[in-house]
C-alpha positions in Angstrom: -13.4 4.5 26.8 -12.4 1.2 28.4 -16.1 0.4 29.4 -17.3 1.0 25.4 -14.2 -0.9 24.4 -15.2 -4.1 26.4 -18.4 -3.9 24.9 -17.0 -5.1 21.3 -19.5 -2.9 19.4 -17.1 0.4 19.4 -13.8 1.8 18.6 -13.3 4.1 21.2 -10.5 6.7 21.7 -9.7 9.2 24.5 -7.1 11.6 23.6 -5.8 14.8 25.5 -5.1 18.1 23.2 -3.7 20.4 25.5 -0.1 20.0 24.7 -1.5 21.6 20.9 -2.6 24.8 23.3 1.3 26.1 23.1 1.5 25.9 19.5 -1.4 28.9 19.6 -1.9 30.1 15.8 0.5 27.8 14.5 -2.0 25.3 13.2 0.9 22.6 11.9 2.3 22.4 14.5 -1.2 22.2 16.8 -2.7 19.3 14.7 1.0 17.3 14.1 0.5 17.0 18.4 -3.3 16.0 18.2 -2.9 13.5 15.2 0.2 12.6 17.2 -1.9 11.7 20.3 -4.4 10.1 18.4 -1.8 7.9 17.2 -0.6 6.9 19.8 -3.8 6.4 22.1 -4.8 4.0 19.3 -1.3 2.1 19.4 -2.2 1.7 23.0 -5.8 1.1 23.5 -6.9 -0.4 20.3 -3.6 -2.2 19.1 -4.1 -0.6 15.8 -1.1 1.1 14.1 -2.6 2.1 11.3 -2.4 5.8 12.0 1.4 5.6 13.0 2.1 5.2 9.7 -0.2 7.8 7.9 -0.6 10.5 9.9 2.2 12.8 8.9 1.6 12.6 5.3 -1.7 13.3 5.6 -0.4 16.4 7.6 1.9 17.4 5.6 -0.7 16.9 2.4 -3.7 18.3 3.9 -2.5 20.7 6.1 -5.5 22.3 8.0 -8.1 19.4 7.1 -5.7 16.8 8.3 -8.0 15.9 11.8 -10.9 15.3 9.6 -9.0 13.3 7.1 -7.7 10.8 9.6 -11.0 10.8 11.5 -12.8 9.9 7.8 -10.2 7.3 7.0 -10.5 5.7 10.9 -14.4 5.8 10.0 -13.9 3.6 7.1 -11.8 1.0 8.9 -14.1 -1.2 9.8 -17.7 -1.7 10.8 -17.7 -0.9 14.3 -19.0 2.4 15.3 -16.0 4.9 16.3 -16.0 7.0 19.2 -13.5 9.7 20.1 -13.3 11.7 23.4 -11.5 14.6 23.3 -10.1 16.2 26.4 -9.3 19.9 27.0 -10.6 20.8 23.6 -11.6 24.0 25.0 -8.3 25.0 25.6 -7.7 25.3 21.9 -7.8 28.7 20.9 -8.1 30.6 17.0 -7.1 29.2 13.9 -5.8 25.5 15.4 -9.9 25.2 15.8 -11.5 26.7 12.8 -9.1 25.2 10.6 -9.3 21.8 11.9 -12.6 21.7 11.7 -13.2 23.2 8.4 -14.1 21.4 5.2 
């Protein structure tokens, strides 16, 4: 992430989703800690705080197509390239996955 940052040609983000592996079947509750995460990660890497002040209405609006409505609205930002690694996805289990990923 730093390394593509440094480059100026990306917006790069590393966030870690495990916390969201408690939360199980409760999908709110799983993507209010990865949009949380992602909010923070780009208060701190990218100085951007855009997302702190959008994220939970877009939760609490979209519900179970929040992840890709913040990821669509982070895409339109600017015209750099984004890039988001995401760690211990795997752990993620059920509906927090399908849902979050669904259209």
């Amino acid at each position: 992430m730093n390394y593509l940052n440094e480059q100026g040609k990306y917006d790069c983000l590393y966030i870690n989703v495990e916390a969201a592996q408690a939360m199980r079947e409760n999908v709110f509750e799983s993507l209010r800690i990865i949009l949380g995460e992602l909010s923070s990660s780009a208060r701190y890497y990218l100085n951007e705080d855009y997302f702190e002040t959008i994220w939970f209405d877009i939760l609490q609006k979209r519900s179970g197509q929040a992840l890709t409505e913040i990821l669509t609205q982070w895409s339109m930002m600017n015209q750099k390239p984004k890039i988001l690694l995401i760690d211990e996805i795997d752990s993620l289990i059920g509906e927090t996955v399908s849902r979050s990923q669904s259209k």
